[in-house]
KEPAZA-943952 format. One line per field, with one value per residue (C-alpha): chain; x, y, z. Coordinates in nm, 3 decimals, padded with zeros to 5 digits. Example, Ala and Ser with C-alpha at 12.3 -4.5 7.8 and 13.67 -1.06 7.14 Angstrom:
2
cadena <- [A|A]
X <- [01.230|01.367]
Y <- [-00.450|-00.106]
Z <- [00.780|00.714]
***
This chain:
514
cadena <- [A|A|A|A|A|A|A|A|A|A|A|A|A|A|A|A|A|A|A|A|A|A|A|A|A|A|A|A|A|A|A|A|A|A|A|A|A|A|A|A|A|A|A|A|A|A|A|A|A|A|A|A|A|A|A|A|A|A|A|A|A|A|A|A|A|A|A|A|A|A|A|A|A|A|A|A|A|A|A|A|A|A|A|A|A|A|A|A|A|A|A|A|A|A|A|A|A|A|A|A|A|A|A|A|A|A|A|A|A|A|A|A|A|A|A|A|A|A|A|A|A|A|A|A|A|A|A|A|A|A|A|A|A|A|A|A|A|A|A|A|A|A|A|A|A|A|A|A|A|A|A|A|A|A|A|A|A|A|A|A|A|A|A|A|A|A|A|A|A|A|A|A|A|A|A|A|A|A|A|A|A|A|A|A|A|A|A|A|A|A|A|A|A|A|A|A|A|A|A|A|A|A|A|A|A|A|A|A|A|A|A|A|A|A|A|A|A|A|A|A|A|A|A|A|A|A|A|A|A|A|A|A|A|A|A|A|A|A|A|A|A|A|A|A|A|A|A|A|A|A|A|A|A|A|A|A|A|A|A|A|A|A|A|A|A|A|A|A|A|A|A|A|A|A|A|A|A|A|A|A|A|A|A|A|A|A|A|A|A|A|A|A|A|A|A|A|A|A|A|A|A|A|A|A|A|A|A|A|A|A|A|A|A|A|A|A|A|A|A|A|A|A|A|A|A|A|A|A|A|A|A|A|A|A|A|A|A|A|A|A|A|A|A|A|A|A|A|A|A|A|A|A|A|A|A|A|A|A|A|A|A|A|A|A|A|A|A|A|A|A|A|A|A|A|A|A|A|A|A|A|A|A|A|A|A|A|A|A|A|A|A|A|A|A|A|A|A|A|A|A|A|A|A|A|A|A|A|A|A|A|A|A|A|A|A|A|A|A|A|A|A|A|A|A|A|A|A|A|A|A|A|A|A|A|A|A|A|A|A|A|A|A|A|A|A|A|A|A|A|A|A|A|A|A|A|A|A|A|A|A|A|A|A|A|A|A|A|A|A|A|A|A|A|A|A|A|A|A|A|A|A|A|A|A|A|A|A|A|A|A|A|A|A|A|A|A|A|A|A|A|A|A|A|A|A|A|A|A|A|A|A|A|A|A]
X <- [00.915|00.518|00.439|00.057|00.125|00.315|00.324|00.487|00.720|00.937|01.067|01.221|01.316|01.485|01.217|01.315|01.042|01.064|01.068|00.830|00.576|00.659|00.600|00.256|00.198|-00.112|00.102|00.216|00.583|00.873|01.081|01.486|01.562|01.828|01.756|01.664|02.013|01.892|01.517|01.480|01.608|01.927|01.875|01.651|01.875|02.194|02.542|02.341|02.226|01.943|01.556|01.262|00.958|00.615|00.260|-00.041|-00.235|-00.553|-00.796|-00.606|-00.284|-00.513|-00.724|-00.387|-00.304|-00.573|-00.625|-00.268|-00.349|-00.615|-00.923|-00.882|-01.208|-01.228|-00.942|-00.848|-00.648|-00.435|-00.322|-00.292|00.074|00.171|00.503|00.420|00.618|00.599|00.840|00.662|00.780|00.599|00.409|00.645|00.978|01.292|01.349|00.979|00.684|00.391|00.158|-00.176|-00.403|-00.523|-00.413|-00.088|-00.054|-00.113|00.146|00.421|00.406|00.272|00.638|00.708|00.337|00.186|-00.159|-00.250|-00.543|-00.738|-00.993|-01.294|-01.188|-00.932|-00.607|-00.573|-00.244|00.095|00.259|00.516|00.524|00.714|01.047|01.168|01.479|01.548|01.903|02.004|01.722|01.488|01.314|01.471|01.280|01.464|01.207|00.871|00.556|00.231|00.150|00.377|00.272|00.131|00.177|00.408|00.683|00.640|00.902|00.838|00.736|00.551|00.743|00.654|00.495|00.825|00.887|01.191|01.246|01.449|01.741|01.825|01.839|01.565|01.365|01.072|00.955|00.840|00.601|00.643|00.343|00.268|00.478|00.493|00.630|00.469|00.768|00.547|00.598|00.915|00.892|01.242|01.487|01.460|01.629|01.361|01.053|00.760|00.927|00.994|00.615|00.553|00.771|00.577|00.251|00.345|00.418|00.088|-00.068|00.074|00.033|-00.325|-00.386|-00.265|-00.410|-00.116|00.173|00.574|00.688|01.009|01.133|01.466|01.627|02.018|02.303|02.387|02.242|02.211|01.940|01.623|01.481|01.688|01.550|01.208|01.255|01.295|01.001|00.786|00.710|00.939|01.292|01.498|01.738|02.018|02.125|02.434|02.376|02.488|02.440|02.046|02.128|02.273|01.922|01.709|01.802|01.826|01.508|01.305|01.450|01.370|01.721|01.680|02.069|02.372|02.458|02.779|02.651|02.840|02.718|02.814|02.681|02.767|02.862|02.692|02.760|02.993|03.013|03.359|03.219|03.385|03.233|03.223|03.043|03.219|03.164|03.181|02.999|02.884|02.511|02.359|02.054|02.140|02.532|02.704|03.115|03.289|03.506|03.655|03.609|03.761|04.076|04.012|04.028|04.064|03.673|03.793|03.532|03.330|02.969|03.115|03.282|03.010|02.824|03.175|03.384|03.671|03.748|03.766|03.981|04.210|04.221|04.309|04.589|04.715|04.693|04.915|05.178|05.032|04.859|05.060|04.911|04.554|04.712|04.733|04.427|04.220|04.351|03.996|03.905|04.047|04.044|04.321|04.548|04.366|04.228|04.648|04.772|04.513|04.585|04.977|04.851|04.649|04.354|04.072|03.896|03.884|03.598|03.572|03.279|03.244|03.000|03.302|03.526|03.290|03.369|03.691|03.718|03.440|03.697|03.992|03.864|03.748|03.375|03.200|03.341|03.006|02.687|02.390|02.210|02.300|02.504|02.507|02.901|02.865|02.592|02.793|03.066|02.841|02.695|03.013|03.044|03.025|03.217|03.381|03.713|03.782|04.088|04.342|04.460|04.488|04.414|04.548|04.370|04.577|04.358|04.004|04.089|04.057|04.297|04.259|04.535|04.705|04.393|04.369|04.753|04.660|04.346|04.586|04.799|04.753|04.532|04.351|04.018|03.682|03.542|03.858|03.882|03.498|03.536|03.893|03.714|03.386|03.569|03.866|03.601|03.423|03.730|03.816|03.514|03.432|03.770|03.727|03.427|03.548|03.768|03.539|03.237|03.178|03.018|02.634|02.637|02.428|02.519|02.338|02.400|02.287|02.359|02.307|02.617|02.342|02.181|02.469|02.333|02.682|02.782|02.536|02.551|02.950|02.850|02.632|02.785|03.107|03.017|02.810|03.076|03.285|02.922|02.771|02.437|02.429|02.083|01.962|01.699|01.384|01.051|01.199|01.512|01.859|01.971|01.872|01.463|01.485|01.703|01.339|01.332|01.644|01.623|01.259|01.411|01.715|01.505|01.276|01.596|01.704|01.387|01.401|01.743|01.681|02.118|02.064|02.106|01.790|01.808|01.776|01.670|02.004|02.141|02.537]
Y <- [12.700|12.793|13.167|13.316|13.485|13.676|14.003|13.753|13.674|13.930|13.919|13.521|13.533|13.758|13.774|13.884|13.971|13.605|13.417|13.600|13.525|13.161|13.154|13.298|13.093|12.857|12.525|12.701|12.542|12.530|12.834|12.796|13.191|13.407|13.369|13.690|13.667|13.604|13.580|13.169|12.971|12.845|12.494|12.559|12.469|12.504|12.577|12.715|13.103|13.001|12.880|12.707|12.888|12.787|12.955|12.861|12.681|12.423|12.516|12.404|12.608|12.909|12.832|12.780|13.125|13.291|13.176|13.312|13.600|13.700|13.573|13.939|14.103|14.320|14.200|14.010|13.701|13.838|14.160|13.976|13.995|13.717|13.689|13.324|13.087|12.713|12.490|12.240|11.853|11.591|11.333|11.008|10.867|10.998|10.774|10.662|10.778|11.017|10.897|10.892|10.703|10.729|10.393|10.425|10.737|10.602|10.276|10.451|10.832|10.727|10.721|11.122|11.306|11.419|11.434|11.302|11.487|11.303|11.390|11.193|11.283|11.016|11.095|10.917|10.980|11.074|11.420|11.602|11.987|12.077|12.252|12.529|12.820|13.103|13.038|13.273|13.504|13.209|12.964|12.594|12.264|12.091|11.830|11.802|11.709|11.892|12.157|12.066|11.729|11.570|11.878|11.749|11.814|11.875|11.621|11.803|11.491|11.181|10.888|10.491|10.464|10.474|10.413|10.551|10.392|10.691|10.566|10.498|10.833|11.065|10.879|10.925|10.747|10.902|10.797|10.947|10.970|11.100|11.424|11.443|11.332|11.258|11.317|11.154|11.340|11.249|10.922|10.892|10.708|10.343|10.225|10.029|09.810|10.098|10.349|10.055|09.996|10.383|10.341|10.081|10.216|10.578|10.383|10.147|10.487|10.676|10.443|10.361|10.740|10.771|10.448|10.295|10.008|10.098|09.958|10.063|10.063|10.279|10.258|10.355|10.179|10.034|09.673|09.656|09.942|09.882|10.062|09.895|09.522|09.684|09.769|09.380|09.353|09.488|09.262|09.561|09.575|09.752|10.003|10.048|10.460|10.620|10.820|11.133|11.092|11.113|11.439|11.571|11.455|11.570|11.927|11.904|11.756|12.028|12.312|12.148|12.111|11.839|11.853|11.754|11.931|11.942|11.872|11.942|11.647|11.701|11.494|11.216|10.877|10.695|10.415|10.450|10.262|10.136|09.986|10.329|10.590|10.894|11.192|11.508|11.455|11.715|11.467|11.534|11.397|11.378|11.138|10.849|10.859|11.073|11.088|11.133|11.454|11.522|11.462|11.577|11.374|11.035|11.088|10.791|10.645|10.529|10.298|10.288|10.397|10.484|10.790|10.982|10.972|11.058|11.384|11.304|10.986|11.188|11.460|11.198|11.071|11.397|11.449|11.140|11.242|11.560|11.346|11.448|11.143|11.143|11.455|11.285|11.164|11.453|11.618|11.374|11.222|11.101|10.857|10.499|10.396|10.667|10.441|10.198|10.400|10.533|10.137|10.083|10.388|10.351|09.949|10.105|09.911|10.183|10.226|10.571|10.871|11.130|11.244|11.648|11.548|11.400|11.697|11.920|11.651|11.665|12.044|11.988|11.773|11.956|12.287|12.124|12.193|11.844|11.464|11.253|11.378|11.337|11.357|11.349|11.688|11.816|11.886|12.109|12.282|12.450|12.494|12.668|12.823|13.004|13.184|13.553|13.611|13.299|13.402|13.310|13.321|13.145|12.925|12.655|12.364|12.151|12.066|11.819|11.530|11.635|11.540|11.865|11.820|12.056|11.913|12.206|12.347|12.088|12.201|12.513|12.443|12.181|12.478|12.427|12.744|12.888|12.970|12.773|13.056|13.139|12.791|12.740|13.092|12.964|12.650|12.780|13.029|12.777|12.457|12.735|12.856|12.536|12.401|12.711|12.632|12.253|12.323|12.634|12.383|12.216|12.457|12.716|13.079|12.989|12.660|12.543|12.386|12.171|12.233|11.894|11.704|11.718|11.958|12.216|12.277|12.472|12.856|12.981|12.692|12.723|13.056|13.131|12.824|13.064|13.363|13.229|13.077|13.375|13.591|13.340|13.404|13.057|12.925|12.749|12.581|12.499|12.308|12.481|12.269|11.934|11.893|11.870|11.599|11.257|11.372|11.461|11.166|10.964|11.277|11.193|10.848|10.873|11.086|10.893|10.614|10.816|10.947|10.576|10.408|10.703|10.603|10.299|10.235|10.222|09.845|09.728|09.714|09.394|09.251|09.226|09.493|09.491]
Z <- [13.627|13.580|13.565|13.554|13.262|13.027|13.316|13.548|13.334|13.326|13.752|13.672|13.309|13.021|12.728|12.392|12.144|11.967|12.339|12.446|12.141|12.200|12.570|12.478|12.163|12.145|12.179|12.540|12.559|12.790|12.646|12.793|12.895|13.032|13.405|13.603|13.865|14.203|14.162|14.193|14.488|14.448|14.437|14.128|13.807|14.005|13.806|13.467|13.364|13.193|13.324|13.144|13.175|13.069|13.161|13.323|13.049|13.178|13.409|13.687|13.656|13.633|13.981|14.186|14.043|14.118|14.436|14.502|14.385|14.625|14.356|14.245|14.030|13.816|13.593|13.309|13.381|13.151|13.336|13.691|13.777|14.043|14.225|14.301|14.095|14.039|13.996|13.774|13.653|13.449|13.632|13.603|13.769|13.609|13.272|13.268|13.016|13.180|13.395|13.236|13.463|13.865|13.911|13.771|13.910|14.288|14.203|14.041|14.194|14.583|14.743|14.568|14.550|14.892|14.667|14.360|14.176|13.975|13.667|13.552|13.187|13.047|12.851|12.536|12.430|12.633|12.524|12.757|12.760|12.416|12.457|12.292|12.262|12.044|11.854|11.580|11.640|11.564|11.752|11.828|11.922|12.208|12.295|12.033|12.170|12.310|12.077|11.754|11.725|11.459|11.243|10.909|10.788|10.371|10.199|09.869|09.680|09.692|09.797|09.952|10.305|10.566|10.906|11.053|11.401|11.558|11.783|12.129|12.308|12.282|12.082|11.813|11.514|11.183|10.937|10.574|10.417|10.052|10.066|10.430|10.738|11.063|11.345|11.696|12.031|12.230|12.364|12.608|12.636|12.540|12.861|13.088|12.988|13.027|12.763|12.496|12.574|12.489|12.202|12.099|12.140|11.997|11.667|11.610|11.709|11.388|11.166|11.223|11.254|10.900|10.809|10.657|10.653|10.549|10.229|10.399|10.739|10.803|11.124|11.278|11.212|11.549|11.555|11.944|11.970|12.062|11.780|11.535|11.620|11.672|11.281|11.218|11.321|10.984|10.696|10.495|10.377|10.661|10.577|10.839|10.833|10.962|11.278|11.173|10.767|10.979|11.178|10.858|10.669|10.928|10.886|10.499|10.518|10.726|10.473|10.175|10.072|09.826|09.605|09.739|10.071|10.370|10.729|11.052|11.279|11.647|11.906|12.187|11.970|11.690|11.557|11.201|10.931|11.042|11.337|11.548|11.788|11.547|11.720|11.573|11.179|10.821|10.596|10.172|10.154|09.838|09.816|09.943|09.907|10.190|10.241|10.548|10.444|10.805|11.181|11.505|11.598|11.793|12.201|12.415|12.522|12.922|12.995|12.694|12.863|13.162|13.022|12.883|13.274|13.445|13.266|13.502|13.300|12.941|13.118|13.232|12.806|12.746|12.966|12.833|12.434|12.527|12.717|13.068|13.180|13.549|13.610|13.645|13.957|14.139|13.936|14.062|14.396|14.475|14.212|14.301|13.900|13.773|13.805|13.617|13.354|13.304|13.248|13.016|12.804|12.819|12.695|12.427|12.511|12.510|12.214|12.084|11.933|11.766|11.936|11.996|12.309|12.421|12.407|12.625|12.895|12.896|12.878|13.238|13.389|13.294|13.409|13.759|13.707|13.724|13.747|13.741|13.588|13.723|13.407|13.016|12.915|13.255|13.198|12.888|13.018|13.284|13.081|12.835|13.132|13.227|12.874|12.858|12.530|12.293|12.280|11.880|11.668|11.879|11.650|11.885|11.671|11.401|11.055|10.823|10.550|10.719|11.044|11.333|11.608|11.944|12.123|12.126|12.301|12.563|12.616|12.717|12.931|13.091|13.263|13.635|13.774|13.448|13.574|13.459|13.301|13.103|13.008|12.834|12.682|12.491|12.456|12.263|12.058|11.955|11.836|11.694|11.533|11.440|11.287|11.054|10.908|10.840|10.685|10.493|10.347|10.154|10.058|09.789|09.905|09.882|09.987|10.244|10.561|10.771|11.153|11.351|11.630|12.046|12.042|11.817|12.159|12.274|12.237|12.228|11.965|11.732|11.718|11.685|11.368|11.243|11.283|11.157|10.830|10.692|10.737|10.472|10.266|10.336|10.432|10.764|10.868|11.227|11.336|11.420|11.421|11.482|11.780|11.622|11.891|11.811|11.883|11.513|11.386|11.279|11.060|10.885|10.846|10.665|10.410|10.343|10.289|10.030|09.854|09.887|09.713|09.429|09.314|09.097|09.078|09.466|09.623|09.770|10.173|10.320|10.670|10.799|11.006|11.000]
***
């Protein structure tokens, strides 16, 4: 939502002192707040506590506000308070790239916009409305773009020209220049024609800004991406990285962490170097070598695709691993494909992840708060929505050889009546629980640990992380400037590849993309 100004803030939003200098910051971004209860309409971000706001920032914005406001005089724009809020959206079609022309603006937004105002002053380059939180006391990047962009990121030494292609989701592309990195605005999704176009484009547009060609082209693991065959592309060896060895880099790499260092990678699925969906990962980094230390214990994947856009299916996996699967049947009497989904786990035919994204869904479908999302982590976001306190210290997990089973857990949030909200608070405190231990189990008090990941945009995650491991007198590092879901993965991949081309024992990549 749009607000005049920082004095109109305050009747939609809950500012603390570091939201609050971010909301009125020069680069103007979205800051994600405690929602004032009751002042939107509640159709506005329905099932969560929290609200984007943003202020009135071009010319524009300012002359619909003060027209609402009665043109007052004798004020500063500053002082104005307005009750009138906006509810404000970028100009394209859900999974497209902006709008930046009138003509493309008529073809593509004539069926939604009632007017279309045009301006005889042409954008150059597309750039959504950065996104922002305060995690930790400290403020978070969830999407990168107007206002952050092209500022670097300081690698701490010189290093060969690389392009890092980014992934699927959320994706950018970095250029490492020198000592530093260029991370490009959020491009989207690479899911229809127009945003592999912007893709495309955002690319050739760094490079020629910086006046250079890669030596080295890094790009993830999974050979079906779009990003990865873009990376074929180059006349420069390609060097395939692990999803979450990335995430793990990526925050390593913005706090000049340059030894050895343990990440906790916690996201949807990437693609692992066995070929399985890994998504919940405690990994050893160290240049360009990384080991796979732990990881949450496999759940069933119903579906494969299917099961990360519909919770009910990863509930009905989990009922399953705890020898309850025939009470999906009467859990969910609606869905024709229980029955399905049931023979094919008894078969063992599914394959299987150990993807933390994939827990949160479950935990949504078990606890009867969402069976299809609308849009990607709408499940987790009202569970973590329903969190008042993280109830910690259960115990209701299982850690044996690195690998983190909450079965037990899913036991417990199986019992027939326990309320939603009781079920994400045991939920949040147990993985919390959980988690500090695995990694407890393999760090030394001092030692830094990199937080990274989709799952990192969970407020009451990241922060139980946080709060957890300094109390055992360890270092645990967020993301800040660059987004610690796959936004920032072009990050992590360009210095993985400059670690890579330093160590002279290291094999030389090749073309080929396993």
């Amino acid at each position: 939502v749009m607000v005049a100004n920082a004095a109109s803030l305050d009747g939609v939003a809950v500012a603390g002192e570091v939201e609050r200098k971010l909301f009125l910051s020069a680069a103007a971004p979205i800051v994600v707040m405690d929602a004032v209860a009751g002042a939107l309409a509640s159709g506005i971000a329905p099932g969560l506590g929290r609200i984007g706001a943003m202020r009135a920032y071009a010319p524009l914005h300012h002359l619909i506000f003060w027209e609402a406001a009665g043109r007052p005089t004798g004020t500063t724009w500053r002082d104005i308070r307005n009750d009138l809020v906006l509810v404000a959206t970028s100009a394209n079609p859900g999974g497209e790239p902006l709008v930046i022309d009138d003509a493309d603006a008529r073809r593509r937004l004539g069926g939604i916009a009632d007017l279309i105002v045009g301006h005889d002053r042409p954008i150059v380059i597309r750039a959504d409305d950065s996104v922002t939180q305060v995690i930790a006391g400290k403020p978070s990047s969830i999407r990168r773009a107007k206002g952050y962009v092209p500022d670097p990121i300081d690698l701490g030494a010189d290093g060969p020209v690389v392009l890092a292609t980014g992934a699927h989701l959320k994706a950018t592309v970095t250029v490492a220049r020198g000592r530093e990195a260029f991370v490009s605005q959020h491009v989207g999704d690479l899911d229809t024609v127009e945003t592999v176009r912007f893709y495309r484009e955002t690319a050739a547009h760094l490079l020629s800004l910086l006046d250079v060609t890669p030596d080295l082209v890094a790009c993830d693991l999974h050979p079906d991406f779009r990003s990865s065959q873009f990376a074929l592309e180059f006349d420069a060896p390609v060097l395939p990285v692990q999803h979450h060895v990335a995430h793990v880099a990526a925050i390593a790499a913005e706090h000049g962490e340059t030894g050895p260092i343990l990440g906790l990678a916690l996201d949807g699925i990437g693609h692992g170097d066995d070929g399985g969906a890994w998504g919940g990962e405690l990994l050893r980094v160290s240049g360009p070598r990384w080991e796979r230390l732990g990881h949450l214990a496999p759940l069933a994947l119903p579906g494969g695709d299917k099961a990360a856009r519909e919770p009910w299916r990863m509930a009905v996996a989990a009922l399953h691993a705890i020898g309850e699967g025939e009470r999906a049947r009467d859990l969910f009497p609606d869905e024709p494909m229980v029955a399905a989904v049931l023979a094919r786990l008894d078969a063992g035919r599914e394959a299987t992840t150990t993807s933390a994204g994939r827990l949160f869904d479950a935990v949504a479908g078990l606890a009867g708060l969402r069976r299809r999302q609308d849009h990607e982590g709408q499940a987790a976001m009202e569970l973590e929505a329903l969190v008042g306190e993280a109830r910690r210290g259960t115990g209701l997990y299982r850690l044996a050889n690195g690998v983190l089973d909450f079965a037990p857990l899913l036991v417990e949030l199986a019992r027939p009546g326990l309320k939603p909200r009781c079920a994400a608070e045991f939920f949040h405190g147990t993985l919390i629980d959980g988690l500090v231990t695995l990694v407890a189990g393999h760090a030394r008090a001092g030692d830094a640990i990199a937080l990274g990941g989709g799952c990192l945009m969970n407020r009451v995650l990241a922060e139980g992380l946080v709060a957890g491991l300094s109390d055992l007198g360890f270092r645990p590092l967020l993301a800040a400037r660059v987004p610690a879901n796959d936004g920032g993965l072009s990050l992590g991949q360009a210095a993985l590849a400059r670690a890579h081309a330093a160590d002279p024992t290291f094999s030389n990549p090749t073309k080929k993309i396993p």
